[in-house]
C-alpha positions as CSV (number, residue, x, y, z in Angstrom):
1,X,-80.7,39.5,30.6
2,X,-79.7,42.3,33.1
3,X,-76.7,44.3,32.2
4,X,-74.4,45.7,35.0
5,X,-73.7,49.6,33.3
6,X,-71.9,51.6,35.6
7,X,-73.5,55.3,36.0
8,X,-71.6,58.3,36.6
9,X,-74.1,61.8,36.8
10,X,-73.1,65.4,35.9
11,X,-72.1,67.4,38.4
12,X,-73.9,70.1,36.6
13,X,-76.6,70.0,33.9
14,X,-76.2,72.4,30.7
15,X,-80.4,72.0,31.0
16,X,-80.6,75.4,32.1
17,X,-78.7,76.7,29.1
18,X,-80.6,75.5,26.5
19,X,-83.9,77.5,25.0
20,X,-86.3,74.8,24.0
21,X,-88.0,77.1,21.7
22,X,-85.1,77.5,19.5
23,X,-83.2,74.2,18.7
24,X,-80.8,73.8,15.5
25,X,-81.3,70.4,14.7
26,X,-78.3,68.4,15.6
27,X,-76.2,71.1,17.4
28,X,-77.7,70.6,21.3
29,X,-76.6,67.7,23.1
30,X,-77.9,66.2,26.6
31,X,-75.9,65.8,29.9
32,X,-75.1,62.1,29.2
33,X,-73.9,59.0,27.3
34,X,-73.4,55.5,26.8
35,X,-70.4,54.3,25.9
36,X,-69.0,50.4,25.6
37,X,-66.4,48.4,23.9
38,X,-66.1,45.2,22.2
39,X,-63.0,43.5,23.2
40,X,-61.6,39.8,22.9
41,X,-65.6,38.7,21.5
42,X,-67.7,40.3,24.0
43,X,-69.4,43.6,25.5
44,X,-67.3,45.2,28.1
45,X,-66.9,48.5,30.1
46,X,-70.2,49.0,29.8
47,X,-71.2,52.9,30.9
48,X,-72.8,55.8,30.8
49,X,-71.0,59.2,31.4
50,X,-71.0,62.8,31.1
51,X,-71.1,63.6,27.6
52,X,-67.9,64.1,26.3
53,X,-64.8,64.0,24.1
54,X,-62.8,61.0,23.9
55,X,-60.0,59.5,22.1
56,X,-59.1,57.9,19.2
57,X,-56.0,56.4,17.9
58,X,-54.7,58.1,14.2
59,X,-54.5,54.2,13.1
60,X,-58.3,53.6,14.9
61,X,-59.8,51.3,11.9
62,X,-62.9,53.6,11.1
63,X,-60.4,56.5,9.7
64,X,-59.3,54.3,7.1
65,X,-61.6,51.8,6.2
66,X,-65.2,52.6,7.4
67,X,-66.5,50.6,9.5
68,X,-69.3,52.5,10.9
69,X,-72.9,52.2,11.2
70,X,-75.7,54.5,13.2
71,X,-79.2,54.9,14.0
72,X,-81.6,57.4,14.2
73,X,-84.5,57.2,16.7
74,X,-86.7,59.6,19.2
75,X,-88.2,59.4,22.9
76,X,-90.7,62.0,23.3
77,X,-92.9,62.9,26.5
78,X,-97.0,61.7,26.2
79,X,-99.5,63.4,28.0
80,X,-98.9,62.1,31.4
81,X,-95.4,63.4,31.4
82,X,-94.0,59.9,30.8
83,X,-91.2,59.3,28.3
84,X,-92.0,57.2,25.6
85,X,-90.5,55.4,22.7
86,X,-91.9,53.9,19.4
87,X,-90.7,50.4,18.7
88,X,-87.4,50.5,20.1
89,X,-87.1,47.1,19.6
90,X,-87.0,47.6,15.9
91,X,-84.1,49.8,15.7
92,X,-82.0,47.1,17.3
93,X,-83.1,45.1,14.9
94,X,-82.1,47.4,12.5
95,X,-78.3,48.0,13.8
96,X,-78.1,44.5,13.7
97,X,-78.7,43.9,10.6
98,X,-76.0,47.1,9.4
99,X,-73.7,45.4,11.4
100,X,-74.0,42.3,9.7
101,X,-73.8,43.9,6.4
102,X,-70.7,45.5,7.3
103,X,-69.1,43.0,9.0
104,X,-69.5,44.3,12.5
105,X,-70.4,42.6,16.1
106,X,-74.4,42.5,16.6
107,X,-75.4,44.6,20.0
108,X,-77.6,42.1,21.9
109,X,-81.1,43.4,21.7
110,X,-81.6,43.4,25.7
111,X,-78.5,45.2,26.2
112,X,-79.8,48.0,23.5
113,X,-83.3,48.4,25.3
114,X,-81.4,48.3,28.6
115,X,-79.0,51.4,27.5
116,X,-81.3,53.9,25.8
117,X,-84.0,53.0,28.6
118,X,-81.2,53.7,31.4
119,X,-80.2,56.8,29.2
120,X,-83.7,58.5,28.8
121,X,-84.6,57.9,32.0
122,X,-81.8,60.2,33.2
123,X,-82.2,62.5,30.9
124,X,-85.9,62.6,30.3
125,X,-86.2,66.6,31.5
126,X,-84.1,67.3,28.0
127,X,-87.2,66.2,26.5
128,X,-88.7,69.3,25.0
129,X,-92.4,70.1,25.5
130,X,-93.2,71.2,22.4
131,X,-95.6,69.3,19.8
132,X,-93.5,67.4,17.0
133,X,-90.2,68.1,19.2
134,X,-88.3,64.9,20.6
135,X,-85.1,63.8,22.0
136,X,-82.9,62.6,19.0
137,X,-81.3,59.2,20.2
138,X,-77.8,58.8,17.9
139,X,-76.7,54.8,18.6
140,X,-73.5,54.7,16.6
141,X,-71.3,51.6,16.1
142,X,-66.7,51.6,14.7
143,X,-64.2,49.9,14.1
144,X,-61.7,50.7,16.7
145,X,-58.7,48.5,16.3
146,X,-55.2,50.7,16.2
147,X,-54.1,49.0,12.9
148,X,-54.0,49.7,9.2
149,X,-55.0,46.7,7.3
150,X,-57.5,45.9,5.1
151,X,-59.9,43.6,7.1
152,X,-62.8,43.5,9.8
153,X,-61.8,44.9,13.0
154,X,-61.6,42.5,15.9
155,X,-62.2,45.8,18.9
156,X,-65.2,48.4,18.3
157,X,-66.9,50.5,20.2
158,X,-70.9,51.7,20.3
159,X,-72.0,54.6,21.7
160,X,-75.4,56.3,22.3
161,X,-76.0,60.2,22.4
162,X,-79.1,61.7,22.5
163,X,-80.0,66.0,22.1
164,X,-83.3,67.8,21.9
165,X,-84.6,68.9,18.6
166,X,-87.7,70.5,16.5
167,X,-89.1,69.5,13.3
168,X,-86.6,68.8,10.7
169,X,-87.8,70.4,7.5
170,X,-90.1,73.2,8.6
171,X,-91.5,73.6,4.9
172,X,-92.4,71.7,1.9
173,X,-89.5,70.4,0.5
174,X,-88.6,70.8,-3.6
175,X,-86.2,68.1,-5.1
176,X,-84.0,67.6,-8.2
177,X,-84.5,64.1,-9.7
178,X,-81.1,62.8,-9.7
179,X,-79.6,61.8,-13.2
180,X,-76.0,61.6,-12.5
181,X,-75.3,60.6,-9.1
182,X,-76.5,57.3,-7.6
183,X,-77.2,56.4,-3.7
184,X,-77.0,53.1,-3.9
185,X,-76.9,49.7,-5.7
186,X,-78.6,46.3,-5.5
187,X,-75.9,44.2,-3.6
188,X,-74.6,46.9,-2.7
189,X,-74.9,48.8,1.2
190,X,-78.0,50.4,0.9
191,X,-79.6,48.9,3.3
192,X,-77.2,49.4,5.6
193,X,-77.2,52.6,7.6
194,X,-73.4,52.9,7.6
195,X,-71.4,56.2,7.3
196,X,-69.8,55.7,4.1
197,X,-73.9,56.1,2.6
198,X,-74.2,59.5,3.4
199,X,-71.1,60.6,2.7
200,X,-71.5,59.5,-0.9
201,X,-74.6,61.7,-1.2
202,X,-73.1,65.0,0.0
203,X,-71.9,66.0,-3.4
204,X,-75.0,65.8,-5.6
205,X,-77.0,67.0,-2.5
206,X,-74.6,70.2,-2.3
207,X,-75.0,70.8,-6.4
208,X,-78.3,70.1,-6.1
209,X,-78.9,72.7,-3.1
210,X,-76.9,75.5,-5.1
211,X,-79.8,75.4,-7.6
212,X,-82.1,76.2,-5.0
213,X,-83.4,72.4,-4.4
214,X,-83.8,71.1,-1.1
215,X,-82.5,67.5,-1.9
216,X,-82.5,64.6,-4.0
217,X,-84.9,62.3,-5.3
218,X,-82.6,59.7,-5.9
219,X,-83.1,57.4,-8.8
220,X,-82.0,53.3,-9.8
221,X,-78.1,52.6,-11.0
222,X,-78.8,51.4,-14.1
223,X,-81.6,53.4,-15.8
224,X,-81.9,56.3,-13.9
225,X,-85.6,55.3,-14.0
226,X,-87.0,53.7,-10.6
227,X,-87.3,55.8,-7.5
228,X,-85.4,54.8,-4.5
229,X,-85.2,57.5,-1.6
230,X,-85.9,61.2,-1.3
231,X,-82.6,62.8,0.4
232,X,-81.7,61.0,3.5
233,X,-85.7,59.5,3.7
234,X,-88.3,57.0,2.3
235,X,-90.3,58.4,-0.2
236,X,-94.5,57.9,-1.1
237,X,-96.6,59.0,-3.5
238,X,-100.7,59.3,-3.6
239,X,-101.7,58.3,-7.0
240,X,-105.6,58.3,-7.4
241,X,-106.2,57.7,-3.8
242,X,-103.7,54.9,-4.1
243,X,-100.5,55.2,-1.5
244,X,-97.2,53.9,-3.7
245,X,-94.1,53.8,-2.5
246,X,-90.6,52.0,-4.1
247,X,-90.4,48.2,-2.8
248,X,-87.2,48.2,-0.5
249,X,-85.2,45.8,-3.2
250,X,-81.6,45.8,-1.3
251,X,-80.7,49.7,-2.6
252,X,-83.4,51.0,-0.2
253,X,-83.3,52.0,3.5
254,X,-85.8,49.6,5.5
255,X,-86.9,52.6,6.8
256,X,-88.9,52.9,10.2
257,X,-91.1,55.2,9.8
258,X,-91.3,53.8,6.5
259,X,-93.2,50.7,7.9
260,X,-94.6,52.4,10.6
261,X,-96.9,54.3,8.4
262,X,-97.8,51.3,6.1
263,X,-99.3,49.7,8.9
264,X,-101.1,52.9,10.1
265,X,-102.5,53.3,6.6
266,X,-103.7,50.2,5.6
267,X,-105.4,49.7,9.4
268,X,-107.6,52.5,8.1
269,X,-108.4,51.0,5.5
270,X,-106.0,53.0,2.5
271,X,-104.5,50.5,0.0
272,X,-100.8,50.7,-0.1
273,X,-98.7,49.6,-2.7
274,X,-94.8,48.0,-2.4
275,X,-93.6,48.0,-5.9
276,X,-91.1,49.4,-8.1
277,X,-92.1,52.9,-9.4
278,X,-90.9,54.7,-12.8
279,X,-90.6,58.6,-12.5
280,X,-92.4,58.5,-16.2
281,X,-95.4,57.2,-14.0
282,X,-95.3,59.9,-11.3
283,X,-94.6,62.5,-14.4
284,X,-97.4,60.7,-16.2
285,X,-99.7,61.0,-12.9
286,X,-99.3,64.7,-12.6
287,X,-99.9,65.2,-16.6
288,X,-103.4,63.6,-16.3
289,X,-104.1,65.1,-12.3
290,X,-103.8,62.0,-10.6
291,X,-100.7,62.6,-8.5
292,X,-102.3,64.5,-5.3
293,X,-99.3,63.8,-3.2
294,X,-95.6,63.0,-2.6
295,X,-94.3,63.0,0.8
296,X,-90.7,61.8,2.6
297,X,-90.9,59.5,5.8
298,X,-87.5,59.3,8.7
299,X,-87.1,59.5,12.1
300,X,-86.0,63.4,11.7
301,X,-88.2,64.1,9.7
302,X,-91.3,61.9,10.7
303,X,-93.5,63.5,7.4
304,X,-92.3,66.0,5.0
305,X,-94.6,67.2,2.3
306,X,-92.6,67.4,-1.3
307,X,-93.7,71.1,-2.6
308,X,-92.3,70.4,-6.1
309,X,-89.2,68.3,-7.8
310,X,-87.8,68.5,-10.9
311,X,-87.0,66.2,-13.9
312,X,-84.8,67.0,-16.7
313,X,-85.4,70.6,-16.4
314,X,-89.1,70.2,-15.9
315,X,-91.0,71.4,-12.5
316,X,-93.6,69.4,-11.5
317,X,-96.0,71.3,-9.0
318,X,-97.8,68.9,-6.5
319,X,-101.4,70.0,-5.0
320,X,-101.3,72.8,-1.5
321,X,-100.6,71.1,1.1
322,X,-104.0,72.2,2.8
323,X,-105.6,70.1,0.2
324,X,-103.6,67.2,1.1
325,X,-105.1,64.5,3.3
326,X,-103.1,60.6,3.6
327,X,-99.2,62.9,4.2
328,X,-101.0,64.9,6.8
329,X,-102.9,61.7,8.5
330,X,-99.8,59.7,8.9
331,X,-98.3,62.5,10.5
332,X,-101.0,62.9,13.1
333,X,-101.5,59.7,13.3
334,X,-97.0,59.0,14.6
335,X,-97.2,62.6,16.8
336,X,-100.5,61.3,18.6
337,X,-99.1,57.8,19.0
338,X,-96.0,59.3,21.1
339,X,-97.6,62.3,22.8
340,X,-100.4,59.3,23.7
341,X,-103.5,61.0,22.2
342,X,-104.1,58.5,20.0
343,X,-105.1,55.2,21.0
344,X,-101.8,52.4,19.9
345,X,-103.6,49.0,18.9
346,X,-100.6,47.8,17.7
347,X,-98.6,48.0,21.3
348,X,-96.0,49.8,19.7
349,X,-95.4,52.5,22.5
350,X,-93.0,51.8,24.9
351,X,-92.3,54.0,28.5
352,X,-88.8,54.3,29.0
353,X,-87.7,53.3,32.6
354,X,-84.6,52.3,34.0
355,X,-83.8,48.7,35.0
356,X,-84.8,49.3,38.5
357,X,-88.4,50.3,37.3
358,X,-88.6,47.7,35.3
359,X,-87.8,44.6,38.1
360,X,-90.0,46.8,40.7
């Protein structure tokens, strides 16, 4: 189904403003974005506009209750100059599915492809050049009723945003195993990437940062035993040439990238393992030299190499990086994809064009 979103253009682009060899993650936003509302059981005022402020009601549902879900994806520029994505389709999917968790109206998939294709498209020159730089894509769903009560909103809005940015953790990162603070629970929202997740975390992420870690490895609810996530990513582990990472049971973020780099591995042939996994069998791993790597998976992030974490007071060192082979290869293997240097056999690469493009 086509979609009828009004455009309205910039007089004047803050492209020329913006040094694409210095980008603070998160801080640099594009020209444009699209904005619609959910009113009376359907999408309406359907748009995209000059990036902007706009307003909100003190009594505006999200403030009080939290009704608000986001998601996190790139476009990035392949070697012909196109704009490309890497299965969109699956982060609509994934909304969906936080919005049904959290009581919210779904986004129809066509009209999700339609808006960040539209959106790119405009904005594709924000794009930066650079190898393992992308355009950040922020689709973000609340609850936008002007009424305090405890139930599901009835009126919501979803916008899209998108800003250039660099590689999210420029280093190894070193992490405090969590044995106090919990991310989630089964039954719980974990799954869900709703606002109310991250918020929870900022406390033991802050304590954990003032000891000079870089995040959390965040452990199970009840035994503090079973590893979930690493900070805000998907977590793996290379035990004797075996990839591991925790089975998404409910607590865990279906991440993209996640699944992305299953596939990747196991096409070439690596044997990767969905299961839960006890931080005694990492510790136990490292004791007898068969844990040669740990690495985090996200959009931001794509692949970050763990330098180090910590368990009850105990540093575990993990092997140099330069001696590291699978964390490296999935990397590669998601920067080629997008920049195109790397053949896709799974059709997962997507041009972004606008509507008109697509019917020519």
């Amino acid at each position: 189904m086509k979609y009828d979103i009004k455009i309205t253009k910039v007089k004047d682009s803050k492209l020329s403003t913006v040094d694409f060899d210095n980008i603070p993650f998160g801080r640099t936003f594009s020209d444009h974005m699209f904005v619609a509302d959910y009113i009376d059981g359907a999408w309406t005022n359907l748009e995209i506009v000059p990036f902007e402020h706009f307003q909100i009601h003190p009594a505006s549902m999200v403030l009080h209750y939290g009704q608000a879900i986001f998601e996190g994806m790139k476009a990035s520029k392949g070697i012909d100059g196109k704009p490309y994505f890497l299965r969109p389709e699956q982060h609509s999917q994934r909304l969906n599915a936080s919005a049904q968790r959290m009581c919210m109206p779904e986004v129809p998939e066509d009209l999700f492809l339609q808006a960040i294709n539209e959106l790119v498209y405009l904005d594709k020159d924000w794009i930066p050049p650079a190898k393992g730089s992308a355009l950040y894509l922020r689709p973000y769903m609340f609850a936008n009723d002007e009424f305090i009560g405890v139930a599901p909103a009835s009126v919501y809005k979803f916008i899209i945003f998108t800003g250039p940015v660099g590689p999210y953790y420029p280093k190894p990162v070193r992490l405090l195993v969590a044995d106090q603070f919990v991310r989630a629970v089964k039954g719980g929202v974990g799954e869900a990437k709703t606002a109310g997740n991250y918020a929870a975390s900022l406390l033991p992420a802050k304590q954990a940062q003032e000891q000079g870690y870089d995040q959390v490895l965040w452990m199970d609810a009840h035994e503090f035993k079973y590893i979930q996530e690493a900070g805000t990513m998907n977590i793996f582990f290379v035990i004797d040439g075996k990839v591991v990472t925790p089975a998404t049971d409910g607590a865990i973020l279906k991440g993209i990238t996640r699944d992305t780099i299953i596939k990747v591995l196991r096409a070439k042939g690596y044997t990767v393992e969905e299961r839960p996994l006890a931080i005694d069998e990492v510790i136990e791993a490292h004791k007898n030299g068969t844990l040669q790597e740990c690495f985090g998976t996200g959009t931001a992030a794509v692949v970050a190499h763990v330098a180090n974490f910590t368990h009850k007071g105990t540093t575990y060192e993990l092997p140099a990086i330069e001696d590291r082979k699978i964390g490296a290869l999935a990397k590669e293997s998601i920067d080629g994809l997008r920049a195109l240097t790397i053949e896709d056999e799974h059709g997962w690469i997507v041009e972004a064009k606008p509507q008109a493009m697509v019917q020519a």
